[in-house]
Residue frames relative to the residue before (quaternion, step in Angstrom):
aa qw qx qy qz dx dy dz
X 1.0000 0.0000 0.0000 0.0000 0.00 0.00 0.00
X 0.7314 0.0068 -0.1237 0.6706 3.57 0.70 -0.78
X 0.1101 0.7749 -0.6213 0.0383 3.64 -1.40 0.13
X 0.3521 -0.7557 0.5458 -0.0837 2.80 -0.90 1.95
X 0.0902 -0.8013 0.5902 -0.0388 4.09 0.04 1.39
X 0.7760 -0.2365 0.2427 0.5320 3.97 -0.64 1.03
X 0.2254 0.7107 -0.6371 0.1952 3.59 0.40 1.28
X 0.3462 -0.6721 0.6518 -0.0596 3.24 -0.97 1.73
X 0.3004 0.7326 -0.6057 -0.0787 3.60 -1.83 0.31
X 0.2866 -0.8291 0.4798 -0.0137 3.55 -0.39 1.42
X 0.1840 0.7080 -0.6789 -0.0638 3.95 0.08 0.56
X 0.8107 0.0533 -0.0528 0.5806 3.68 -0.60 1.65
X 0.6463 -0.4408 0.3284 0.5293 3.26 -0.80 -0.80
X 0.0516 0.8316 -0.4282 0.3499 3.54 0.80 0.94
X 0.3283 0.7480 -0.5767 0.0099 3.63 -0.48 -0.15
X 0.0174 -0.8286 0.5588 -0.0280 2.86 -0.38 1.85
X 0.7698 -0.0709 -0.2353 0.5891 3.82 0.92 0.52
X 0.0127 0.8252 -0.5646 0.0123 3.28 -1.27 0.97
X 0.8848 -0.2991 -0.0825 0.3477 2.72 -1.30 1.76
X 0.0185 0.8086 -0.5614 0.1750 2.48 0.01 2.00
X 0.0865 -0.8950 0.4268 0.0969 3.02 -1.60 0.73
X 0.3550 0.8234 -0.4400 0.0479 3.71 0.00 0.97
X 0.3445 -0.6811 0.5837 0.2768 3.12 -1.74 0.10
X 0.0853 -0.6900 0.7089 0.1185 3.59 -1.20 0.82
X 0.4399 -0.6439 0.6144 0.1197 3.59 -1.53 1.38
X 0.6377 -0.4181 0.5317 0.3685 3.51 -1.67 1.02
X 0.8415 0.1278 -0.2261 0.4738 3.42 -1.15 1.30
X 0.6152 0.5855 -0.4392 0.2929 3.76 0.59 -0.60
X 0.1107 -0.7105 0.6596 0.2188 3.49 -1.48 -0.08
X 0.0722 -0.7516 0.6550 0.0285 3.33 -0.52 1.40
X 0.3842 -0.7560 0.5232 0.0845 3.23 -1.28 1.21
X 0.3415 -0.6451 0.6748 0.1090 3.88 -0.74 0.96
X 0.3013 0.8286 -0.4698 0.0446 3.21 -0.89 1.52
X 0.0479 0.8521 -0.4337 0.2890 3.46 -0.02 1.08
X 0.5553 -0.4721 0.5864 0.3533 3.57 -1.70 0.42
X 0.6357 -0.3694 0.5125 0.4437 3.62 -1.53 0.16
X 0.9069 -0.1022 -0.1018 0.3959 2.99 -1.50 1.07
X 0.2704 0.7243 -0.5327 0.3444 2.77 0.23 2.28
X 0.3737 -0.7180 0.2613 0.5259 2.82 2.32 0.24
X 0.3361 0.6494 -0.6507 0.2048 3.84 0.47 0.37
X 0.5327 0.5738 -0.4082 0.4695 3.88 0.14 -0.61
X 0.7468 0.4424 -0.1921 0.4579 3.22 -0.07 -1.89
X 0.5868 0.3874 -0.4862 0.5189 4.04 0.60 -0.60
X 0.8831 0.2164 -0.2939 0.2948 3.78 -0.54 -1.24
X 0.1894 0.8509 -0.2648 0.4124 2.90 1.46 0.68
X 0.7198 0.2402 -0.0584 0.6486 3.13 1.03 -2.13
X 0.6210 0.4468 -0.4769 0.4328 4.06 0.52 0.13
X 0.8745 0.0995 -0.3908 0.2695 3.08 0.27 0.82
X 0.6368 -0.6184 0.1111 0.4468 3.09 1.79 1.32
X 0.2041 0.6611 -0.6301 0.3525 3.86 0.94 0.37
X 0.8758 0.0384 0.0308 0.4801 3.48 0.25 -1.26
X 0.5277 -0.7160 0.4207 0.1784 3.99 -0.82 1.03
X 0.2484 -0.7857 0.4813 0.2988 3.50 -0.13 0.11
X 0.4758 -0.7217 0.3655 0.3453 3.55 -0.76 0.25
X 0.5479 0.1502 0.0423 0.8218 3.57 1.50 -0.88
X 0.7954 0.3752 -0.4206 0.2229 2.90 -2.46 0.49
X 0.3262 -0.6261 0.6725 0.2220 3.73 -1.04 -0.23
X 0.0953 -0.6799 0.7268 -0.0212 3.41 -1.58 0.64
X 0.0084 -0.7973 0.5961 -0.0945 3.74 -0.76 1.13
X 0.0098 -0.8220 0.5636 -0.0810 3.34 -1.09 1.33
X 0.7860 -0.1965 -0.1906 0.5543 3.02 -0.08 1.93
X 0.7575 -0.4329 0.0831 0.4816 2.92 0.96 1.67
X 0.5619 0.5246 -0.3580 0.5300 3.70 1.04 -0.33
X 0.2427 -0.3653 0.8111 0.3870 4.16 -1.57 0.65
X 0.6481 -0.3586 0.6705 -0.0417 1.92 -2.78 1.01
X 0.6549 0.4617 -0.3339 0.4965 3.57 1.02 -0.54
X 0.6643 0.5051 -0.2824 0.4732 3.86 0.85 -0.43
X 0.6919 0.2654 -0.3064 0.5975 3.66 1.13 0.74
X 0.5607 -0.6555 0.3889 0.3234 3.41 -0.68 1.38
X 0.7016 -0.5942 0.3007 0.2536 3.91 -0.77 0.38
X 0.5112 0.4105 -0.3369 0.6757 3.75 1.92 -0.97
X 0.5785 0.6403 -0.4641 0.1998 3.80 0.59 -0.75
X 0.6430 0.5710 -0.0425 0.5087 2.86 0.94 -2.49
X 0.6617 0.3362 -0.3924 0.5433 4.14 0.46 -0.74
X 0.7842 0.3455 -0.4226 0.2952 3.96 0.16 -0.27
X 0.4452 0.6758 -0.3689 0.4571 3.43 1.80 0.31
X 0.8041 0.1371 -0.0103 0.5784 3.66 1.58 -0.99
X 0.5763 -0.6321 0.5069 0.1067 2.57 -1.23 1.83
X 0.1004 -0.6956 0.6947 -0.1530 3.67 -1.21 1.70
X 0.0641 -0.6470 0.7565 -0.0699 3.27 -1.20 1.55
X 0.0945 0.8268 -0.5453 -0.1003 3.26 -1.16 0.39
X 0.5430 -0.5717 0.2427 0.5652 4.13 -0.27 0.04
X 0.7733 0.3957 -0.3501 0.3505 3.51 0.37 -0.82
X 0.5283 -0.6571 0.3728 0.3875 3.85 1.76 0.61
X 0.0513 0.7563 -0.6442 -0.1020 3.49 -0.01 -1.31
X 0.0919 0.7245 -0.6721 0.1228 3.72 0.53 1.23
X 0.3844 -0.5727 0.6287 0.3591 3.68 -1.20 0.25
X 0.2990 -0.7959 0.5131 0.1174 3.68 -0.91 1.37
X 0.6400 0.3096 -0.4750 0.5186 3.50 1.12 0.92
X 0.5779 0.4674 -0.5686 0.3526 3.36 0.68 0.22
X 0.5608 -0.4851 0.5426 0.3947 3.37 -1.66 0.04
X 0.5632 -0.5474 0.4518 0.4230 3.67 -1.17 0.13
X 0.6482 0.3541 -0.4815 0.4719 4.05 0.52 0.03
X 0.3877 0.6268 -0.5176 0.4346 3.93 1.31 -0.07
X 0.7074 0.6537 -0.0896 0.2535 3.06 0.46 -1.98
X 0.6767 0.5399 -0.0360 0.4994 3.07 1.58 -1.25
X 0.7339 0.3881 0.0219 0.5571 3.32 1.17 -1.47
X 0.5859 0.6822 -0.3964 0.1852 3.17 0.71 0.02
X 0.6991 0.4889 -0.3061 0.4226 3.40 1.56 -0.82
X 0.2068 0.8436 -0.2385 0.4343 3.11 1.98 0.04
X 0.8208 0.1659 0.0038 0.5466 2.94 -0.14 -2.08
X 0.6235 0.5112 -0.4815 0.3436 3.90 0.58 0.16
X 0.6022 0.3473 -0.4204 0.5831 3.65 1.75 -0.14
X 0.9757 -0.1422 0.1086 0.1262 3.23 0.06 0.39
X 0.7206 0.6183 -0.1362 0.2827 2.40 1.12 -1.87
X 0.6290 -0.5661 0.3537 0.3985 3.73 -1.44 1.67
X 0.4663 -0.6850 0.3378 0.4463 4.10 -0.44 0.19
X 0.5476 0.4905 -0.4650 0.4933 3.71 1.20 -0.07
X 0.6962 0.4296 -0.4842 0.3103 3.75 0.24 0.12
X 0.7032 0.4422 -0.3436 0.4380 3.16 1.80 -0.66
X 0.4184 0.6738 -0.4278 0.4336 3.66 1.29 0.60
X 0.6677 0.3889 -0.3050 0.5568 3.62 1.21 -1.02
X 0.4502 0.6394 -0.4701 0.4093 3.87 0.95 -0.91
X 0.7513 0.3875 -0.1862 0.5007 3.58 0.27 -1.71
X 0.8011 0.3461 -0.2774 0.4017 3.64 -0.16 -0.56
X 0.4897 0.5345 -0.4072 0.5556 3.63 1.99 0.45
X 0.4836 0.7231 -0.2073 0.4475 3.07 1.31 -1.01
X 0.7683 0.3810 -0.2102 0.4695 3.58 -0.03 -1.39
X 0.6128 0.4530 -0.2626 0.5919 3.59 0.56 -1.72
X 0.6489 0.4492 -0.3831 0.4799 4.46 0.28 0.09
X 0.7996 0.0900 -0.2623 0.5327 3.42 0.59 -0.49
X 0.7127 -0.5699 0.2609 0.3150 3.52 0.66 0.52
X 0.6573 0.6586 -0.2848 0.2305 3.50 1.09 1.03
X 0.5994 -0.5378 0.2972 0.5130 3.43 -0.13 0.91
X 0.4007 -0.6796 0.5518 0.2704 3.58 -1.22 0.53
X 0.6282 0.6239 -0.3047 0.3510 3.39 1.22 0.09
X 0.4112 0.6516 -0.3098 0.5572 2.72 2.24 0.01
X 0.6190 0.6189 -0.3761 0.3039 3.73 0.78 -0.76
X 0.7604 0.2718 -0.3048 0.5050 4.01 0.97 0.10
X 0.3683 0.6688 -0.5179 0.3857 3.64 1.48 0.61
X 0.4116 -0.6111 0.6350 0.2322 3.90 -1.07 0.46
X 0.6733 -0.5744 0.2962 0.3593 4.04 -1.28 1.15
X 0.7507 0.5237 -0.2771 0.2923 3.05 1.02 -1.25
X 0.4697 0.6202 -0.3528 0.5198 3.76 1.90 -0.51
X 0.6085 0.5164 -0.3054 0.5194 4.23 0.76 -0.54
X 0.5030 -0.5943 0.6098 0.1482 3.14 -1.89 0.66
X 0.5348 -0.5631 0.3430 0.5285 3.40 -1.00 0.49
X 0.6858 0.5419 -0.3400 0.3470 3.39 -0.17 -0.57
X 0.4994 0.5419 -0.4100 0.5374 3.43 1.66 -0.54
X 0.6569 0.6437 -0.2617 0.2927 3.32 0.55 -1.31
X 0.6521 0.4392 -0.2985 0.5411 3.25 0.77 -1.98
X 0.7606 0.4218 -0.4164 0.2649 3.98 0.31 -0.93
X 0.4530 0.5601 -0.4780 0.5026 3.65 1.50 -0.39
X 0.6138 0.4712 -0.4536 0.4422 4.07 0.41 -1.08
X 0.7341 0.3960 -0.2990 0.4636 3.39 -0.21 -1.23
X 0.6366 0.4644 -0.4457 0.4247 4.38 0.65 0.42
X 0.4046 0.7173 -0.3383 0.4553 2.96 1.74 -1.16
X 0.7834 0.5586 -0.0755 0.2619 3.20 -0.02 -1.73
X 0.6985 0.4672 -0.0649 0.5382 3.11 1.64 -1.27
X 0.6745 0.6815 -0.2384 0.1542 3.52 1.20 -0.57
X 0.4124 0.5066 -0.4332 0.6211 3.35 2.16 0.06
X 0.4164 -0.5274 0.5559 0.4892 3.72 0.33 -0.58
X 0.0503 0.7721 -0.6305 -0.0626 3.76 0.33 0.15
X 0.4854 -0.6830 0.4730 0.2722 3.58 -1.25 0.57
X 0.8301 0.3309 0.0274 0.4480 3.03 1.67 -0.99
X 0.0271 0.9105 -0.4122 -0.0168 3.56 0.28 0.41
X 0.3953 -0.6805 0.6117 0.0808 3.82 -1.21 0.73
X 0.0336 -0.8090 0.5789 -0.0962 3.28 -0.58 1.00
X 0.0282 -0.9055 0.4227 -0.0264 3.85 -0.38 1.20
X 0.5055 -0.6338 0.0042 0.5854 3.05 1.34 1.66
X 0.1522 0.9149 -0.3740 -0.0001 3.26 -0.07 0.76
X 0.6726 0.3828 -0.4749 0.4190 2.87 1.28 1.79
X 0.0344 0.9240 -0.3712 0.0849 2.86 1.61 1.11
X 0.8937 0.3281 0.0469 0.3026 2.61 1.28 -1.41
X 0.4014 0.7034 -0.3572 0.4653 3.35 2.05 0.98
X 0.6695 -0.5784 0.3477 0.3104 3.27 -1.01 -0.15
X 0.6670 -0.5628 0.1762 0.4553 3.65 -0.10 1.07
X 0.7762 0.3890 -0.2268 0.4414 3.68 1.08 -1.27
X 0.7505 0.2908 -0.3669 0.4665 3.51 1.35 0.12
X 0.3975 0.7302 -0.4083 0.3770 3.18 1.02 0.82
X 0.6395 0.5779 -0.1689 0.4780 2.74 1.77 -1.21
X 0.8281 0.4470 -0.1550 0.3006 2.93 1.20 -0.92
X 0.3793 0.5973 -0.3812 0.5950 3.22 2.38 0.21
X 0.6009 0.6533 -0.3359 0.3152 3.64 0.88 -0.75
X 0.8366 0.2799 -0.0800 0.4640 2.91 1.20 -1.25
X 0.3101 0.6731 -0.3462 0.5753 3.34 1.99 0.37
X 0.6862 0.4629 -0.1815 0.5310 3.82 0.70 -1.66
X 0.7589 0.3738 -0.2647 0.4629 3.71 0.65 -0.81
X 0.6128 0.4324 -0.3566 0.5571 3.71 1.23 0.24
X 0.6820 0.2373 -0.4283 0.5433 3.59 0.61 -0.21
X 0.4430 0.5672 -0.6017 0.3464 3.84 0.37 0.10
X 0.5554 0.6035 -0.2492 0.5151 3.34 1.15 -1.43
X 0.8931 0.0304 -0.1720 0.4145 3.90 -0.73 -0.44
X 0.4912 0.3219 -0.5254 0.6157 3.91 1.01 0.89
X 0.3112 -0.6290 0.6753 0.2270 3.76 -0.15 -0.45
X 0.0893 -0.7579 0.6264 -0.1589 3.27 0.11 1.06
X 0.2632 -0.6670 0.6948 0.0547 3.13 -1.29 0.72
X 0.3707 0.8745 -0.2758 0.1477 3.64 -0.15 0.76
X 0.2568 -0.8287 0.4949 0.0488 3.29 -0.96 1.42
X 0.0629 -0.8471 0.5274 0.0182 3.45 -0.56 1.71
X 0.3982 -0.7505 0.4889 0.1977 3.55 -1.10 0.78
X 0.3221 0.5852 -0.7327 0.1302 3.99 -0.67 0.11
X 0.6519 -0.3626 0.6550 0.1205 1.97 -3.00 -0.27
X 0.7403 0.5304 -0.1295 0.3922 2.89 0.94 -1.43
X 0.4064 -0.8392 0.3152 0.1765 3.18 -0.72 1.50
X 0.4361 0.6054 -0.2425 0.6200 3.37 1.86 -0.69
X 0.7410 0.3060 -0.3982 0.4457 3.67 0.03 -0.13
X 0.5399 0.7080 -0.2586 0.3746 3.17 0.96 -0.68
X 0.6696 0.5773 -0.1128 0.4536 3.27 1.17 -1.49
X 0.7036 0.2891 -0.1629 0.6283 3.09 0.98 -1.68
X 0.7112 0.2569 -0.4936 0.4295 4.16 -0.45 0.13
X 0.6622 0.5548 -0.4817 0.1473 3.78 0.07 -1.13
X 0.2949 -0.6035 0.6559 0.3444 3.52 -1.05 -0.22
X 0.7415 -0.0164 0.1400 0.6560 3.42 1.26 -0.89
X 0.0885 -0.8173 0.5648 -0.0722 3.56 -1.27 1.20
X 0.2740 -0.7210 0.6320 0.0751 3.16 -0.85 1.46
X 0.0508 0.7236 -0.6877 -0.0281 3.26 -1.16 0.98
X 0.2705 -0.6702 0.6910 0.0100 2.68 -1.59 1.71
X 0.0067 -0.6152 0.7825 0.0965 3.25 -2.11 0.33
X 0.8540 -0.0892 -0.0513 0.5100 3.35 -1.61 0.85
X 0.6761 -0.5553 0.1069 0.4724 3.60 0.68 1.57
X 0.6555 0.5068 -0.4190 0.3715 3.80 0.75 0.00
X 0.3674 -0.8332 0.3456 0.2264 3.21 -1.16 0.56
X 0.4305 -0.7990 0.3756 0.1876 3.58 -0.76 1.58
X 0.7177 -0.2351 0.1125 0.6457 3.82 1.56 -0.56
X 0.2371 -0.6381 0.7153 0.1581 3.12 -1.94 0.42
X 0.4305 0.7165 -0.5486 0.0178 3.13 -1.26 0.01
X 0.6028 -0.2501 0.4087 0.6380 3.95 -0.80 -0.96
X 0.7188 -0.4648 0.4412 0.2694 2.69 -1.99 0.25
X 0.4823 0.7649 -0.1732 0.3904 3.10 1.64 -1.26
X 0.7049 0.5323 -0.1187 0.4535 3.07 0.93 -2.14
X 0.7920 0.4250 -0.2357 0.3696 3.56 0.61 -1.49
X 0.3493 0.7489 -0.3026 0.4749 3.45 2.21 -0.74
X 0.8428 0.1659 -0.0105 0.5119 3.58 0.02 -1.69
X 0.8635 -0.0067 -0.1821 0.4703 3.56 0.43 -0.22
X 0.2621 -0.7747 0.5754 0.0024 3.94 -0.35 1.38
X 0.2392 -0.8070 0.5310 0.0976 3.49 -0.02 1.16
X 0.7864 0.1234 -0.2170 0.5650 3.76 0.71 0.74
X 0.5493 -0.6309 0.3574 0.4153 3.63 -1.32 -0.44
X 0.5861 0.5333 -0.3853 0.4729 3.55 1.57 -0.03
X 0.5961 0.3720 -0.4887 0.5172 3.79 0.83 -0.02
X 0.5997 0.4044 -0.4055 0.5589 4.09 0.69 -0.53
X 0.5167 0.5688 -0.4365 0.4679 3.90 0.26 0.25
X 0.7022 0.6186 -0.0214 0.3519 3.15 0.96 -1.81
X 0.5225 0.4271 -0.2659 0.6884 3.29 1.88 -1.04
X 0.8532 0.3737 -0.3595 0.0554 2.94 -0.74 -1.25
X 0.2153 0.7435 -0.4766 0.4166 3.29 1.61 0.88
X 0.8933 0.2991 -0.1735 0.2871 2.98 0.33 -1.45
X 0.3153 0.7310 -0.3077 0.5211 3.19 2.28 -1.05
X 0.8385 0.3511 -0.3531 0.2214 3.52 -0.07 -1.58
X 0.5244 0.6730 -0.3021 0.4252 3.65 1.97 -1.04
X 0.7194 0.4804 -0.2871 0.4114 3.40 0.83 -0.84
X 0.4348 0.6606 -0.3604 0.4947 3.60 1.48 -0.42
X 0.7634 0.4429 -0.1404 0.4487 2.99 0.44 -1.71
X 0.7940 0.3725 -0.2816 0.3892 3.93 1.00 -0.06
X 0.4902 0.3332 -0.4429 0.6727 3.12 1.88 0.71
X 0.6925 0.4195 -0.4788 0.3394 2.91 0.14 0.67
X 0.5178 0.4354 -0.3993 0.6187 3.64 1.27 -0.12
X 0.6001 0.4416 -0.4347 0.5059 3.76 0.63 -0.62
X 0.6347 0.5237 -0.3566 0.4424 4.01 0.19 -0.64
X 0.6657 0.5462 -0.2484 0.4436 3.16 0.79 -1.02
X 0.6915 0.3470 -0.2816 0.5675 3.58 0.82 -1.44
X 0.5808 0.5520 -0.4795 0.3578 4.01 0.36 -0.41
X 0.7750 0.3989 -0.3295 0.3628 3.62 1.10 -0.66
């Protein structure tokens, strides 16, 4: 579905990803993982033309990305990012409906679109004539993540975009995001840092460092068999937390 051939990106003499190479499968969610300026950003970045590559090709559903003007190709794929970018004078069914109503669409379909939309990521419909700034984050991220969804897009770009909530509604967009991924089939590429999220959403996870890439595989795979010492580094974050909660749990059992 998406596929990433010797994608290169040079700002100056920079090289913030080089020649990269992946494939994401109809329905998968491959996870982008890495420290800051490991070029994850900058990759899902160039699939949907925000940013050019310097070298390489990128194909989505078999089509380059270069052979569809850029406003085209961004209303085809669905973009979440952390800091949301809600428009703060629209209303939240604006917000929703908008990539909608720029293809076209008659305004009673983009009324059912939006009010499918809400009742999908779990929000009151009474929420649909509130303004962003009246919502919690977590309201927000769930209005983004409709936003995103409202062409149906097949595909969709995620730029960690719950870095930045609180642990118990993070959790609970996680597991919100990993059920509608489920009954749209989403195709999807998610970015973090965080190794624990990673684990628990990827189907598969590319880790990158200084834009090149160090392994893919399952969680499973990267779990038992780290193909270097910075992706075994990388676990033993999480590895070590879990240690440390059977072991308060052992403790409280005795």
């Amino acid at each position: 579905m998406i596929q990433l051939d010797a994608v290169s990106k040079r700002w100056g003499e920079t090289v913030v990803v080089a020649a990269l190479d992946l494939q994401v499968a109809r329905g998968e969610l491959l996870v982008l993982l890495g420290e800051s300026g490991s070029g994850k950003t900058t990759t899902l970045k160039m699939i949907n033309r925000l940013v050019e590559p310097t070298a390489g090709r990128i194909l989505v559903d078999g089509a380059d990305v270069r052979g569809t003007p850029p406003h085209e190709l961004r209303r085809r794929i669905g973009y979440v990012f952390q800091r949301i970018g809600l428009f703060p004078h629209l209303t939240v069914a604006e917000n929703v409906g908008i990539t909608p109503q720029l293809l076209g669409w008659p305004r009673q379909r983009v009324e059912r679109r939006v009010a499918e939309l809400l009742q999908l990521v779990e929000l009151d419909q009474g929420l649909a004539l509130r303004f962003p700034g009246q919502l919690s984050g977590g309201e927000q991220q769930r209005v983004g993540v409709a936003r995103a969804l409202a062409a149906a897009p097949a595909v969709m770009l995620l730029d960690e975009p719950f870095g930045s909530l609180d642990p118990l509604t993070r959790d609970s967009l996680q597991q919100s995001f990993q059920r509608i991924r489920r009954q749209t089939e989403l195709t999807a590429i998610f970015v973090t840092h965080d190794m624990l999220e990673a684990l628990l959403l990827g189907d598969r996870i590319a880790v990158l460092r200084s834009g090149r890439l160090e392994q893919v595989g399952t969680p499973t795979e990267l779990l038992r068999r780290p193909a270097s010492e910075y992706v075994r580094h990388l676990l033993d974050t999480p590895r070590r937390q879990a240690e440390q909660v059977e072991a308060l749990l052992g403790g409280a059992a005795s």
